[in-house]
C-alpha positions in Angstrom: 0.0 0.0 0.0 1.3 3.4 -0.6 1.1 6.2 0.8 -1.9 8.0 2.1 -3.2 11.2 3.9 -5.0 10.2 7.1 -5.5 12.3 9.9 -4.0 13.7 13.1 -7.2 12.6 15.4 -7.2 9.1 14.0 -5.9 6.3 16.1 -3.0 5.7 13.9 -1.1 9.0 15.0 -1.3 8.1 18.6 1.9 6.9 18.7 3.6 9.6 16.8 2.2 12.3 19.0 -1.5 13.2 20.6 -3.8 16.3 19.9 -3.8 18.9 22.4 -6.8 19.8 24.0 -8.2 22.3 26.1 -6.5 25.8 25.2 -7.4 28.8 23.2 -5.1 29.5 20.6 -6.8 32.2 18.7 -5.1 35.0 19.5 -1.3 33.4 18.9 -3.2 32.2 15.7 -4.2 35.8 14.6 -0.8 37.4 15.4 0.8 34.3 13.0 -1.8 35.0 10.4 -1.6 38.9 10.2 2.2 39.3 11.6 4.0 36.7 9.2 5.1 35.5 5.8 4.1 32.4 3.9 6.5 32.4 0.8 6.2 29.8 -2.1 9.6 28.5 -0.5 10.0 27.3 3.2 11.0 29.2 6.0 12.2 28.5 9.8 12.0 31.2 12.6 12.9 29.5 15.7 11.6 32.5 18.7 8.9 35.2 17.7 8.2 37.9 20.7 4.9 38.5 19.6 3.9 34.8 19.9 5.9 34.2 23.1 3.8 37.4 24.5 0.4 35.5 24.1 -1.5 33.9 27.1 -1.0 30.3 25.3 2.6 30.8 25.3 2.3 31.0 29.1 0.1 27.8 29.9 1.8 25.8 27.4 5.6 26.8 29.1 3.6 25.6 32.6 1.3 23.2 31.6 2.8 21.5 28.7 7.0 21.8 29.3 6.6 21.9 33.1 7.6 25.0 33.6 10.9 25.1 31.4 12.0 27.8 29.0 9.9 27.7 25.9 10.4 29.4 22.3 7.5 30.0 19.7 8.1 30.8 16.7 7.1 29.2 13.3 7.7 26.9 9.7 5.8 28.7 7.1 5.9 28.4 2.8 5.0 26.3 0.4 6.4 22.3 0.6 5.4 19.3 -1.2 8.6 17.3 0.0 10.1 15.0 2.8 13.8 16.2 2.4 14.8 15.4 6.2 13.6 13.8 9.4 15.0 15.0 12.7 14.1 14.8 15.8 14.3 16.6 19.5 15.4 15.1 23.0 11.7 16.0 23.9 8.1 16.9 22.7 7.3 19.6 19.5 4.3 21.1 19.2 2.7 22.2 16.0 -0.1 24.9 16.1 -1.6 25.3 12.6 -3.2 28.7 11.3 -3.6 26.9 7.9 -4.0 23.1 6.9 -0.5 21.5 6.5 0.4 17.8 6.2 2.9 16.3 8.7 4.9 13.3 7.2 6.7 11.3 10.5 8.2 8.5 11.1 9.2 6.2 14.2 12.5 6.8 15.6 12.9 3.5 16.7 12.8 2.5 13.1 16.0 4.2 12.4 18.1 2.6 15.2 20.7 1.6 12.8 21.1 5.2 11.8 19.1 5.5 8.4 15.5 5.0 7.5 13.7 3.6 4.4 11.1 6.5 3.3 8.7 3.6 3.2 8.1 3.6 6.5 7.3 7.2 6.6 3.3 8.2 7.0 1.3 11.8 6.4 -1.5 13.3 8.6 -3.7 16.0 8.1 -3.4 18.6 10.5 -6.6 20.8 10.1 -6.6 24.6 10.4 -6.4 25.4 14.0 -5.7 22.7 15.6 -2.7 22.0 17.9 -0.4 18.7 18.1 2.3 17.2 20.9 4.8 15.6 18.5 6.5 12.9 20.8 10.4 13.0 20.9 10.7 9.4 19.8 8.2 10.8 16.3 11.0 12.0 13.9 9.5 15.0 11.6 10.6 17.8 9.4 8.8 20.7 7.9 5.1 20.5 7.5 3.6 20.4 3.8 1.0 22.0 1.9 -2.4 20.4 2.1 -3.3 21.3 -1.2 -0.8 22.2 -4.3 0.3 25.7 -4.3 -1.2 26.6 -1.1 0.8 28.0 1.6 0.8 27.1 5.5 1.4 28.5 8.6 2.4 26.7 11.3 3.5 27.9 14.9 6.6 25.9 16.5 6.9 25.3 20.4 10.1 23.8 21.5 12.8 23.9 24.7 14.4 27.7 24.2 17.5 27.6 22.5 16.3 24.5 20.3 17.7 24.8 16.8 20.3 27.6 17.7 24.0 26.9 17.0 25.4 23.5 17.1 27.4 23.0 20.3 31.1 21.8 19.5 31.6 18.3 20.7 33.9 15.1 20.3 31.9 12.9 18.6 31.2 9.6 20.7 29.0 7.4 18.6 27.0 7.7 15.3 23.8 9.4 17.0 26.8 12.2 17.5 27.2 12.7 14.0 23.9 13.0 13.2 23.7 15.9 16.1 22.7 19.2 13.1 22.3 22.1 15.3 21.5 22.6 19.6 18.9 19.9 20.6 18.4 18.6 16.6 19.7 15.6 15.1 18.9 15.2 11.5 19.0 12.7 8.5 18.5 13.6 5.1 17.9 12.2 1.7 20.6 12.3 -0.6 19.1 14.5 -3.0 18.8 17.7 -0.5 20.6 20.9 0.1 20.7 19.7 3.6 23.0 16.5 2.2 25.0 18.9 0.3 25.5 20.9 3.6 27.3 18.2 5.5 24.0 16.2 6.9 24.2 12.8 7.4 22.5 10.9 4.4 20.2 8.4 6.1 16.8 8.2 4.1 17.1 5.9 1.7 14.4 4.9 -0.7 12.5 7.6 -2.8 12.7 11.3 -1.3 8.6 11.4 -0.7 6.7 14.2 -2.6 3.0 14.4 -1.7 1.9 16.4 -4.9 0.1 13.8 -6.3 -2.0 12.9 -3.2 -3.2 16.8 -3.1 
């Protein structure tokens, strides 16, 4: 069977992550709308003030991370494409303004370093709904739900996540993988990220979800 779409709130995603319930995101969600940029390319801003500033940032930094320093910020464009899977020593959460499609995979499927794209799947996250990526659900940026449609998508991680890479004396092959502070990564061969120095662990096809939207 090949790949399909399914959805964020159907069983099969509860062990890649869980929806979150029981918080009002509509005001972070009108500052992402109104405040930032969805380009026809992809782009990464790892801490927004005017997201941290909102009453959600503050119950999700006590509630959610147990009180530890948080960053918002957010992954917008345009993507059709897996590229990379990485993956955090703890929870992600994805709030989306727009409907984006989250491809993940199981990190405990690439224990021996690399990962067939095979065993990748793709959920529907609908417009305004909020999800706790686990740290063991390997992920990369979100993709379009529908061909040429942009997304917005707010980012929640540990505060300095996905600032500089510290310098260390690599101790194993997880170490290698180690891409920037609190982000190991893999990528296909065929990505800028590969040409950047990335460890090349997907094998298989790199997925493009074009022709299922």
């Amino acid at each position: 069977m090949g790949l399909k779409i399914q959805n964020v709130k159907d069983a099969a995603f509860r062990e890649y992550g869980r929806v979150l319930e029981g918080y009002d995101f509509a005001e972070l969600l009108d500052i992402l709308t109104k405040t930032t940029e969805a380009p026809d390319h992809v782009i990464y801003v790892a801490s927004d003030a005017n997201l941290e500033a909102t009453a959600a940032a503050k119950e999700l930094q006590s509630n959610c991370y147990g009180g530890l320093p948080i960053e918002i910020g957010y992954c917008n464009g345009t993507n059709t494409l897996l590229n990379c899977l990485e993956y955090h020593k703890d929870s992600e959460i994805n709030i989306a303004a727009d409907d984006a499609v989250l491809l993940v995979a199981r990190l405990q499927d690439a224990a021996s370093g690399s990962i067939d794209s095979s065993k990748v799947e793709a959920f529907l996250v609908e417009k305004g709904t909020a999800v706790e990526l686990y740290a063991t659900t390997m992920h990369y940026a979100p993709c379009s739900a529908k061909n040429g449609q942009s997304f917005r998508v707010a980012i929640v991680l540990p505060r300095g996540t996905n600032g500089p890479k510290p310098e260390i004396v690599s101790k194993n092959s997880e170490d290698d993988r180690l891409f920037a502070l609190n982000k190991w990564l893999i990528a296909h061969k065929d990505t800028s990220e590969a040409k950047q120095g990335a460890v090349v662990g997907i094998t298989g096809e790199n997925i493009d979800i074009s022709e299922l939207i």
